[in-house]
C-alpha positions as CSV (number, residue, x, y, z in Angstrom):
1,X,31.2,-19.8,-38.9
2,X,30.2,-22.6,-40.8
3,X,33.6,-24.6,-39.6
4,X,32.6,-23.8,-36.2
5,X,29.4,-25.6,-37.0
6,X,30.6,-28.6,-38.7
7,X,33.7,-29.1,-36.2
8,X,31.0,-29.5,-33.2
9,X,28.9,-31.5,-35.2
10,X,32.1,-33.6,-35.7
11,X,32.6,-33.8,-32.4
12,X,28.9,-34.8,-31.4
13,X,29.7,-37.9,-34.0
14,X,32.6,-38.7,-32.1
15,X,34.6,-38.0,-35.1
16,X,37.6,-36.2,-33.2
17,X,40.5,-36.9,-35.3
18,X,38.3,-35.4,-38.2
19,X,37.1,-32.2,-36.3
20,X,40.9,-32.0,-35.5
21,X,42.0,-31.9,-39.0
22,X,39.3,-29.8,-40.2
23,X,40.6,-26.8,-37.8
24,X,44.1,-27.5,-38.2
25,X,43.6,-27.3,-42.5
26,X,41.4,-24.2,-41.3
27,X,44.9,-22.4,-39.8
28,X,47.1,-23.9,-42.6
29,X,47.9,-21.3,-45.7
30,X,49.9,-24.0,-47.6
31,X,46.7,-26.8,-47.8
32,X,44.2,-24.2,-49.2
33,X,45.8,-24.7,-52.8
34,X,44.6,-28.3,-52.3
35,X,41.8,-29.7,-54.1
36,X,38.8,-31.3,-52.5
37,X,39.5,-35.0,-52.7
38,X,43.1,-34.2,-51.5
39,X,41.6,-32.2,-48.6
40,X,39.3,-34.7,-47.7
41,X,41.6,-37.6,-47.9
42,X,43.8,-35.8,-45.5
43,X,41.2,-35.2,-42.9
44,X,39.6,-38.9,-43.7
45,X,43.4,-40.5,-43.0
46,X,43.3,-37.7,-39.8
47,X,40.5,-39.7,-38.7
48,X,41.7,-43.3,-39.4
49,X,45.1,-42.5,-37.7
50,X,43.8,-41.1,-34.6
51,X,41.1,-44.3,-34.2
52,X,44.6,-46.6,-34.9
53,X,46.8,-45.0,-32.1
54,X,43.8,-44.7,-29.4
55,X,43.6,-48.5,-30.3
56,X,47.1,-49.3,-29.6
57,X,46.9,-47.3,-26.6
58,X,44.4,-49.1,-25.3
59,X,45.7,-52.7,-26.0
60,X,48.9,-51.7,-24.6
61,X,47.3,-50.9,-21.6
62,X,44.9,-53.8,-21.3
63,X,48.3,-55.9,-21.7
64,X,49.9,-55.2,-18.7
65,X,53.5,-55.0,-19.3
66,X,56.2,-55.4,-17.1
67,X,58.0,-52.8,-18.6
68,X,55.5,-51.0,-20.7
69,X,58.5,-48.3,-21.5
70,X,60.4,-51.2,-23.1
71,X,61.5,-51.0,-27.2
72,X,63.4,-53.2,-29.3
73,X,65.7,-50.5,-30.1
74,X,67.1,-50.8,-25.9
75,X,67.9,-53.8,-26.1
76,X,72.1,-54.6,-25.5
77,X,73.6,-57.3,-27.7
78,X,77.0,-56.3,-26.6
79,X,77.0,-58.4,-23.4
80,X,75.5,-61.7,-24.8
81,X,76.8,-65.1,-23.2
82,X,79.7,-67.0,-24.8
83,X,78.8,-70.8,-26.0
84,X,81.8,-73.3,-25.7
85,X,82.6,-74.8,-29.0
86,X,82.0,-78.8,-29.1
């Protein structure tokens, strides 16, 4: 009941990436041998992680792309142009 509780108030501080880990430490049998610092380090980095990836969501948006799909990893060197020797 009292996770319940705190998980809303979480929520009400706009703290969703903490909320998130609180429940998902809640369902997990292999983080209850954890001690508290560990536990809340893990839902403190849940929070920080979640707060870094909206952010790079939302500059990757306010850039504009071209190809917003677009990766290093894609790109061909195979086909690159051949310079004439002097």
């Amino acid at each position: 009941m009292w996770t319940e509780q705190t998980v809303q108030k979480l929520r009400q501080m706009r703290l969703h990436g903490m909320a998130d880990a609180v429940v998902n430490q809640a369902e997990r049998t292999d983080v209850q041998g954890l001690g508290f610092e560990e536990r809340l380090a893990l839902i403190v980095d849940a929070e920080w992680n979640a707060r870094e990836n909206r952010r790079l969501t939302r500059l990757l948006k306010e850039a504009r792309l071209k190809i917003p799909q677009a990766c290093l990893e894609d790109i061909d060197y195979t086909h690159s142009p051949e310079f004439d020797s002097w």
